[in-house]
C-alpha positions in Angstrom: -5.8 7.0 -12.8 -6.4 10.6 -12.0 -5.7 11.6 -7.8 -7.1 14.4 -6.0 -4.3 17.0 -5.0 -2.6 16.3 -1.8 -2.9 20.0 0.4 -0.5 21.1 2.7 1.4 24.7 3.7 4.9 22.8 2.6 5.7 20.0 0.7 9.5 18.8 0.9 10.7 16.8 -1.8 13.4 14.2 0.1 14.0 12.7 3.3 17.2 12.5 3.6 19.2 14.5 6.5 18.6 18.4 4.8 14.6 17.3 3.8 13.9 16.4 7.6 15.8 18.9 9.5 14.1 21.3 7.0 10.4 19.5 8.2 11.3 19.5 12.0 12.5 23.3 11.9 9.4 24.7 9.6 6.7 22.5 11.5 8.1 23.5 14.9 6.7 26.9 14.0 2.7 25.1 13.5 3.0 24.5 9.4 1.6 21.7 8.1 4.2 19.5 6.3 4.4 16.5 3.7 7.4 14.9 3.4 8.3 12.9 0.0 10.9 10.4 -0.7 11.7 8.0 -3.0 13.1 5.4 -0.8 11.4 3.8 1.9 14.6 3.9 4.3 17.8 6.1 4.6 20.7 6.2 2.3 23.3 3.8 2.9 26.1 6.0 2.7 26.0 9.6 3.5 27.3 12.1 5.9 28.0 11.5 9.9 30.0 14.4 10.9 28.4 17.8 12.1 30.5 21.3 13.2 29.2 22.7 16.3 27.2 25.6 14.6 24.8 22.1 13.2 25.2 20.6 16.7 23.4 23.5 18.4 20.5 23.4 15.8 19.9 19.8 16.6 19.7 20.9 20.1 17.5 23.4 19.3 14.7 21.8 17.1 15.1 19.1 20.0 16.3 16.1 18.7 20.1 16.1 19.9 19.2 13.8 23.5 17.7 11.1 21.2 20.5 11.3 18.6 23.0 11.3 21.8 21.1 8.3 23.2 21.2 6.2 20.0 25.1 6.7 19.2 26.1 10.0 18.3 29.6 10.5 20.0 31.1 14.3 20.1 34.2 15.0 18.6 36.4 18.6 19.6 38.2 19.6 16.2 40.7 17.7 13.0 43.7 15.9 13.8 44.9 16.4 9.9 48.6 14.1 9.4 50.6 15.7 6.7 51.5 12.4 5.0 54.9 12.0 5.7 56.9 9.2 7.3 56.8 10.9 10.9 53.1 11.4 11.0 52.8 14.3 13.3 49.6 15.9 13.1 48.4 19.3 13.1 45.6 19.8 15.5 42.5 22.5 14.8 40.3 22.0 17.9 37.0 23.8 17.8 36.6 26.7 20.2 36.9 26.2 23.9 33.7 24.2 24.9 32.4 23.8 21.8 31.7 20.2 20.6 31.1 18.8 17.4 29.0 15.6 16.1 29.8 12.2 14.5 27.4 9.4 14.0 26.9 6.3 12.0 24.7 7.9 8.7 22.3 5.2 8.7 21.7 5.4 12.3 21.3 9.0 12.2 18.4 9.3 9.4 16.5 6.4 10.7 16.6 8.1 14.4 15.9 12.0 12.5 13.1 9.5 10.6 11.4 8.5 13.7 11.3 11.9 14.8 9.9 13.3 12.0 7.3 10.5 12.0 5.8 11.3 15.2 5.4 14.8 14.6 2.0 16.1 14.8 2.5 18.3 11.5 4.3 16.2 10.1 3.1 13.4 7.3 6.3 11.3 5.9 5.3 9.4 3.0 8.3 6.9 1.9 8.7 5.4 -1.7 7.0 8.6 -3.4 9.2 9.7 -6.4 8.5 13.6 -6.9 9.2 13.5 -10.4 7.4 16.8 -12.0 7.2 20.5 -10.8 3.8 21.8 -10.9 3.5 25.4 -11.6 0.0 27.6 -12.1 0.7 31.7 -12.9 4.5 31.3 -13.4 4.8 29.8 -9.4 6.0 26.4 -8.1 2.9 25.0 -6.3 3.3 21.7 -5.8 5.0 17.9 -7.2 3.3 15.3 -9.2 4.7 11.8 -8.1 5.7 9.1 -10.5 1.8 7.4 -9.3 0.7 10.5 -10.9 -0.4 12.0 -7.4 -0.3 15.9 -7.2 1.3 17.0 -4.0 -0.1 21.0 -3.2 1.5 23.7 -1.3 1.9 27.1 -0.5 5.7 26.3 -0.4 7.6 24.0 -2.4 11.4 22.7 -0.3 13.5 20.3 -3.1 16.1 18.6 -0.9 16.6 15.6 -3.5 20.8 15.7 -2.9 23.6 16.7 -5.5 21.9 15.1 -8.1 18.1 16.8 -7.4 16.2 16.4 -10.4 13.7 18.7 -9.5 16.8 21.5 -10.0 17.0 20.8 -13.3 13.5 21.5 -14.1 13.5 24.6 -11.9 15.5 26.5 -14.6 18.7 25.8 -12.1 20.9 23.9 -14.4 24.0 23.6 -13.0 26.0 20.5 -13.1 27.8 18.4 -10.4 31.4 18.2 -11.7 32.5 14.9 -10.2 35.8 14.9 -8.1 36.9 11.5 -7.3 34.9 8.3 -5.6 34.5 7.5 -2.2 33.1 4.7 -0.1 33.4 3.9 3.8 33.6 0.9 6.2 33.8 0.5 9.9 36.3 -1.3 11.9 36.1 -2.5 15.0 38.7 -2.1 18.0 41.0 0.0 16.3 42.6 3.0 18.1 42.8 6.2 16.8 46.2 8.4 17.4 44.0 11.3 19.1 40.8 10.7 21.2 37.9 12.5 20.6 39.0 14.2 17.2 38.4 13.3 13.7 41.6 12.6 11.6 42.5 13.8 8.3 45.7 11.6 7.1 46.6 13.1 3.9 48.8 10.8 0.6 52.6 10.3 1.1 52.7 10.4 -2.5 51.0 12.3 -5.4 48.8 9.6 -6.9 46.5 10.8 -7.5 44.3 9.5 -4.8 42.7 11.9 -1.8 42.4 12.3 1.7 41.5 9.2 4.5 39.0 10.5 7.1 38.5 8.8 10.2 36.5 9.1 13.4 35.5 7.2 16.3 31.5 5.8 16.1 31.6 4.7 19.8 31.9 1.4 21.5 35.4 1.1 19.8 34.1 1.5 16.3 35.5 3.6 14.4 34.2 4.9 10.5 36.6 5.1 7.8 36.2 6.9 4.2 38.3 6.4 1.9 39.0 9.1 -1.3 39.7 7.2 -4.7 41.0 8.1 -7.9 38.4 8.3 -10.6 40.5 5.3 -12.5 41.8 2.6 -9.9 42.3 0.2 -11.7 40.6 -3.4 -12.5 39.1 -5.4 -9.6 37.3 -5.5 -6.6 36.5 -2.8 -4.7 38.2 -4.1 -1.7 41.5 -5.0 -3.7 41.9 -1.3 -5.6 42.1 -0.2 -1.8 44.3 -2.5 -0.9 46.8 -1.5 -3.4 46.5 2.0 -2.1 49.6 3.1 -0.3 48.5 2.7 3.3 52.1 3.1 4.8 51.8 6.6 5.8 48.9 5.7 7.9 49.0 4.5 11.4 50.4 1.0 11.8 47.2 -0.4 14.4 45.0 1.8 12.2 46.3 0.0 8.2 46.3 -3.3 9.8 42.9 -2.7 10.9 42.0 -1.6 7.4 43.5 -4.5 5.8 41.9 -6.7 8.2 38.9 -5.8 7.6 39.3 -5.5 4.0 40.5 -9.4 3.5 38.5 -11.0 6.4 35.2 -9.2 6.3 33.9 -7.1 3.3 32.9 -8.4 0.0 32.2 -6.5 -3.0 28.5 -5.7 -2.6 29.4 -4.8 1.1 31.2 -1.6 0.0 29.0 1.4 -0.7 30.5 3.6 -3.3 29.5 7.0 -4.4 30.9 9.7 -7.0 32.4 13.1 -5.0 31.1 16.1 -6.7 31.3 19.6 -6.4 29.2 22.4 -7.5 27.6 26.1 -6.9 24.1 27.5 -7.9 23.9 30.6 -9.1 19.8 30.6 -7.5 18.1 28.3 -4.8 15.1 30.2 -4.8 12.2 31.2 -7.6 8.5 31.8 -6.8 7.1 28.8 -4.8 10.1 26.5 -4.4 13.5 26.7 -1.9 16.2 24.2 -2.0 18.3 23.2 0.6 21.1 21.3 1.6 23.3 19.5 -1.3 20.4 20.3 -3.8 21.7 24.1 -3.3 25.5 23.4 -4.1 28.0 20.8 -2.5 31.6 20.2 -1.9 34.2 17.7 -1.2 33.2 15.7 2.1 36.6 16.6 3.3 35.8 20.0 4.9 32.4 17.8 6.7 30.4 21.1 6.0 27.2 19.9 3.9 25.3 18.6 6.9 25.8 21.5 8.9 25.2 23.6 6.0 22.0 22.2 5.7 20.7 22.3 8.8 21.9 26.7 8.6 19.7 26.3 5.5 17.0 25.1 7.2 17.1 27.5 10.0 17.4 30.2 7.7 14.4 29.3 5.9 12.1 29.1 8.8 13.3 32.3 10.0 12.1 34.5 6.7 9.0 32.5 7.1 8.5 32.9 10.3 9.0 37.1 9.3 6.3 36.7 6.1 4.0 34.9 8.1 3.1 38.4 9.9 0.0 40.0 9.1 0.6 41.9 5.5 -1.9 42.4 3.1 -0.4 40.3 0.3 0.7 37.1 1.6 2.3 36.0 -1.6 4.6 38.9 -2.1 5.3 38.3 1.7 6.5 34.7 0.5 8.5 35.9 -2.1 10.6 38.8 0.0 11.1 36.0 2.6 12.6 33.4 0.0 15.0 36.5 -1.8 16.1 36.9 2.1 16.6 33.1 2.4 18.8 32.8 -0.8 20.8 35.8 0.2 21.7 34.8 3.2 22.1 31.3 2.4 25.1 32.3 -0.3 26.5 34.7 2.5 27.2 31.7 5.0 27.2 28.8 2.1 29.9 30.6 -0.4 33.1 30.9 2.0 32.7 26.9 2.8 32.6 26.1 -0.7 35.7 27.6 -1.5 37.3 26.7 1.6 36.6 23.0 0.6 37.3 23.7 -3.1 40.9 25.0 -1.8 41.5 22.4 0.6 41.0 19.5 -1.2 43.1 21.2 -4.5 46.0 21.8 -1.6 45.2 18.2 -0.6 45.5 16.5 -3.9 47.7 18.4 -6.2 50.5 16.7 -7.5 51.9 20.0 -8.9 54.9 21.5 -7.9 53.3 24.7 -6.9 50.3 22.9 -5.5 52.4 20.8 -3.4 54.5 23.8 -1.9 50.9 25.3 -1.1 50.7 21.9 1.2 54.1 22.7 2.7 52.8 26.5 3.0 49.4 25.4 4.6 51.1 23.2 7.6 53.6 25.5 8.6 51.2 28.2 8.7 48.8 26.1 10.8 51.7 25.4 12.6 53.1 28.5 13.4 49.9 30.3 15.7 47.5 29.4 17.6 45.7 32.6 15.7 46.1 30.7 12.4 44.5 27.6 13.2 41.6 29.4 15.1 40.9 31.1 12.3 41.2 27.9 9.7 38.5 26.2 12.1 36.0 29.3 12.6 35.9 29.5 8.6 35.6 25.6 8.2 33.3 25.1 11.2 30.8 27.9 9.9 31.4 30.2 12.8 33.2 32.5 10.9 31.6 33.6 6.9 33.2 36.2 6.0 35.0 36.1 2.3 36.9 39.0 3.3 38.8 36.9 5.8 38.9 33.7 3.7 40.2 36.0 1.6 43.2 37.3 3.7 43.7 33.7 4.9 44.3 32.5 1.9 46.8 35.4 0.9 48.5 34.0 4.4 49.0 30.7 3.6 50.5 31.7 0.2 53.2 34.1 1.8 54.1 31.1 4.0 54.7 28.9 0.7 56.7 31.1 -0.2 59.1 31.7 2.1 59.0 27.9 3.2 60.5 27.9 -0.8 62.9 30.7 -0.2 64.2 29.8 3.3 64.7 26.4 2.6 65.9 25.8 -1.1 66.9 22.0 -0.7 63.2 21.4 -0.7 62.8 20.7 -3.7 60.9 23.9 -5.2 62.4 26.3 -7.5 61.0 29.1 -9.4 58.5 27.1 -11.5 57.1 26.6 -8.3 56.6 30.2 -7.3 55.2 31.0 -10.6 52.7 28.1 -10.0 51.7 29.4 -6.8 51.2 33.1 -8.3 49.0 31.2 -11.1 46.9 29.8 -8.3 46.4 32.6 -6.0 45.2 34.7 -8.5 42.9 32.3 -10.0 41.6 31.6 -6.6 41.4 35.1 -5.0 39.8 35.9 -8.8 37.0 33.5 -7.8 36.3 35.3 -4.2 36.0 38.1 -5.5 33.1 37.4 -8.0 31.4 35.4 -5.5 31.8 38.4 -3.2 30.1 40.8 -6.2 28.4 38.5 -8.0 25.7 37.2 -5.7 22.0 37.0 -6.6 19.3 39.7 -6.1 16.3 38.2 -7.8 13.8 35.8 -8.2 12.9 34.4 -11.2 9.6 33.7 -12.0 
């Protein structure tokens, strides 16, 4: 059966967190906006924890009171525990006064839903698969739907996720390399160690399994995810956890988790999802934006993606907002405005990426350099207030400059080493060093050709 083409100034393609935000910013500005998604109600398990820089741009397309009323709880930096038997934590608080955002995910895309719904130039249309890019003269303009429905615009926003298909077509082919799995579960009436922050409690032992993030959800709930091992083993779910060593976590907070773990969830209870990482080389071509994780994603452990995609959207409405002036070709107008948005987008996008990237390999390692680069990390965090503002400012988005991520990074590698040289009982010896050496320069190698190596063009 043949449709008539659905017209609007944008169609975004998902309707996930990046895919509304994107809608609410862009219509805010009078556009006319279809949103497409393939599921008729949020994901079950996504993100739920926004920097400040994200919490400001909820505030400022209006939808932070509601989100506030319906659960979101602020948070004021990391509480991140080292892993070791006497669990004191390193605290990065935000800047003074500045607040971030946690709040259950399903809560929060059914509440962004609702707002997006009642928008007057807005038009949400749920259990639509986008599953073809329409182009006419070499430019995106428009989706065809799995019904075979053709879905128009003068601008084309693909904010499918990680795994966006529409990328693929676009020409942008690059490939989520897969990290670990993670899934989440709420418990109820445990305390947390530190009120008001998130916690990071890193492995006692090098497992192979990742970091533990949790964070209070309000009314004494409080969210837990949970990094695995790709391979963990045969079983349930539930019982690969449980044979996770939990001792280095806080005694109220394990028992909680086991708890929970025998008493309440079953197997089909327990949301799982592969953690991937990747960077695009282009969001942009003529027609067509993405946004969000279908631009490049990292390890949840940093909690950048959502505010990332909500800088993405704000971005993007901006150059609009500039091409939208009267010019004589309205077109090339369009074009300009999407080179400026994928500039600009890598400028504030590629420092968080490598942050995360960095992190979770610091994290995680089981090497012997790797796990020096640990001991380097906390004693550096530990040793100035100036170092921990500065961790936070590039994590948090405030900060984006790859010049500083660069110098912080050649920081925390001069405090591995003379952690190594100060304290030879350790443990580390000069394997060690030269693993560190091996690391930094593979890792200051990749700052510096994201720094020189950005895109200029759009392809068409």
């Amino acid at each position: 059966m043949a449709y008539p083409s659905r017209l609007s100034d944008v169609v975004v393609v998902g309707g996930g967190f990046a895919g509304v935000v994107a809608a609410l910013s862009i219509a805010n500005e009078g556009r006319r906006v279809l949103i497409l998604d393939a599921s008729a109600v949020p994901p079950r398990f996504s993100g739920d924890l926004i920097h400040p820089l994200g919490r400001q741009l909820l505030a400022d397309l209006g939808v932070l009171p509601e989100l506030l009323a319906c659960g979101a709880v602020s948070i004021d930096g990391f509480a991140v525990f080292p892993g070791t038997s006497q669990q004191a934590a390193t605290m990065l608080p935000y800047r003074e006064s500045a607040r971030g955002l946690v709040m259950d995910s399903r809560a929060l895309g059914e509440t962004l839903r609702r707002a997006a719904a009642s928008h007057p130039a807005i038009e949400l249309h749920c259990g639509c698969e986008a599953v073809e890019i329409l182009r006419r003269d070499g430019r995106v303009i428009g989706v065809r739907d799995a019904a075979g429905q053709e879905w128009c615009g003068r601008l084309t926003i693909v904010a499918q996720g990680r795994h966006a298909r529409l990328r693929r077509q676009l020409g942008f082919a690059e490939k989520p390399r897969p990290l670990s799995i993670s899934t989440a579960l709420t418990l109820r009436d445990v305390p947390l160690p530190v009120q008001n922050y998130a916690h990071i409690f890193l492995p006692a032992a090098a497992d192979g399994s990742g970091p533990l993030l949790a964070h209070t959800l309000g009314g004494g709930d409080v969210r837990v995810s949970i990094d695995l091992p790709r391979k963990v083993g045969e079983g349930p779910l539930s019982e690969r956890i449980l044979r996770l060593d939990l001792d280095n976590l806080p005694a109220e907070l394990a028992k909680g988790l086991r708890d929970t773990l025998h008493d309440h969830y079953a197997e089909t209870e327990l949301a799982t999802r592969t953690t991937c990482a990747f960077r695009t080389r282009r969001c942009a071509a003529a027609g067509v934006a993405l946004i969000g994780d279908a631009a490049g994603c990292t390890h949840p452990i940093t909690g950048t993606g959502m505010t990332t995609a909500l800088v993405d959207a704000w971005i993007l409405r901006q150059e609009l907002d500039r091409a939208d002036r009267p010019r004589r070709d309205a077109t090339k107008a369009l074009d300009r405005a999407l080179l400026r948005y994928q500039q600009r987008r890598y400028r504030f996008a590629r420092p968080r990426e490598h942050l995360a990237e960095g992190l979770y390999e610091i994290f995680c390692g089981s090497e012997d350099g790797t796990a020096a680069l640990r001991h380097g990390l906390f004693h550096y965090w530990n040793g100035s207030h100036r170092s921990r503002r500065a961790s936070v400012a590039l994590l948090s988005g405030e900060d984006s400059s790859l010049r500083r991520l660069f110098a912080e990074y050649l920081r925390v590698c001069t405090a591995a080493v003379r952690v190594i040289l100060a304290t030879p009982r350790c443990g580390y010896d000069l394997p060690s060093l030269a693993s560190i050496l091996r690391r930094s320069v593979r890792t200051l190698s990749r700052f510096m050709r994201s720094a020189v190596g950005r895109p200029v063009v759009l392809s068409q």
